[in-house]
Each structure stands twice: as structure tokens, then as C-alpha cells.
Steps between C-alpha positions, in 0.01 A plus 500: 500500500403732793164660494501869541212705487470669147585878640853400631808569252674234322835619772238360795468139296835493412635555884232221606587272270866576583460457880350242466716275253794586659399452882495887634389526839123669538654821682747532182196490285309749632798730531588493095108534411503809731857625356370496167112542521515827758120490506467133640421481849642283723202319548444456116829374448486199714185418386618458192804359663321187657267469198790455252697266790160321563440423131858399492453210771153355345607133372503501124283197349735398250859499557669591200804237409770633234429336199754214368550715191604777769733350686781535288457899505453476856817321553689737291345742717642409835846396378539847370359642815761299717783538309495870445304533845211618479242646818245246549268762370660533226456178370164441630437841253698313201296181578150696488624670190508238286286240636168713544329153689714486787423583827729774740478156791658267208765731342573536823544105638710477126720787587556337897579185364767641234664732729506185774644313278759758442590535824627143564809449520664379180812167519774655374801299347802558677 
């Protein structure tokens, strides 16, 4: 979770945590805090900017795997999200939904692989 100091609103967190997780530039981050949180200054939101994209890039010590009993709900998952097609966001939001221990990074490498996979062209009987 990003750290935010305790004075800034739960709209700050949220937009950190949003930028972050879904890969917004820093100059799009500090333009919604300011949209939202007219008091920020510029200099206050990319602070908090580069802390919450800092904390973001520290190495995590364990790397969460989905669990075996998991991986059936996580399948289910990503065949629903290509089939009806889904944003990658999307799913990764489905994914995080349900299975609390899994990291944005792996959500992510599931959701790359299933819409790769996707993407490949299929033999089709003539």
C-alpha cells in the first residue's frame, strides 16, 4: 500500500495507489492530485508522487505465488477476461479482487500471458 502522510484525504491515496498500479506517468499524477486536492502545491504533489512511485519500485522479499487451490479461480478469471475482452486493468482489478495475496507485477505477467496466448493465431479446418 502507498504511504501517505495521515493529513491527506483518502481521494490523495486512492489516486497514488491508482497511478501507480496502472502505470500513469509522474506529470499525470501530479496533475489529478492538483485537480482534485486544489490546496496541494505543486511541489507537494510530486513529493508524494515519487514517494508512492519509489515505494512502488523497492523489491518485495517474498514474492507471492498464486496458491494451487487458486489457480482454478484464476484461470476462470482470464478466460472470462479474454473471451468477453476485458482491459488489462480490468482483469488485473478482478484478479486482486478475489485473490487478496497477489501482487499488481503477477496479475499482471498472468494477464500478458493469457492475452498472448490469445493473440496467436488459431489452425482453422478448412
Amino acid at each position: 500500500p502507498v504511504e501517505v502522510a495521515e493529513e491527506s484525504s483518502d481521494f490523495v491515496k486512492t489516486t497514488l495507489e491508482t497511478a501507480v498500479s496502472e502505470g500513469w506517468t509522474k506529470t499525470k499524477t501530479v496533475e489529478e492530485l492538483r485537480k482534485s486536492e486544489e490546496r496541494m502545491t505543486i511541489k507537494k504533489a510530486r513529493e508524494l508522487t515519487k514517494e508512492a512511485f519509489d515505494a512502488k519500485n523497492t523489491p518485495v522479499d517474498t514474492p507471492v505465488e498464486v496458491a494451487e487451490e487458486s489457480s482454478d479461480f484464476v484461470k476462470t478469471t482470464l478466460e472470462t477476461a479474454v473471451s468477453e475482452g476485458w482491459t488489462k486493468t480490468k482483469t488485473v482489478e478482478e484478479l486482486r479482487k478475489s485473490e487478496e495475496r497477489i501482487t499488481i507485477k503477477k496479475a499482471r505477467d498472468l494477464i500478458k500471458d493469457a492475452f498472448d496466448a490469445k493473440s496467436e493465431p488459431i489452425a482453422i479446418k478448412a
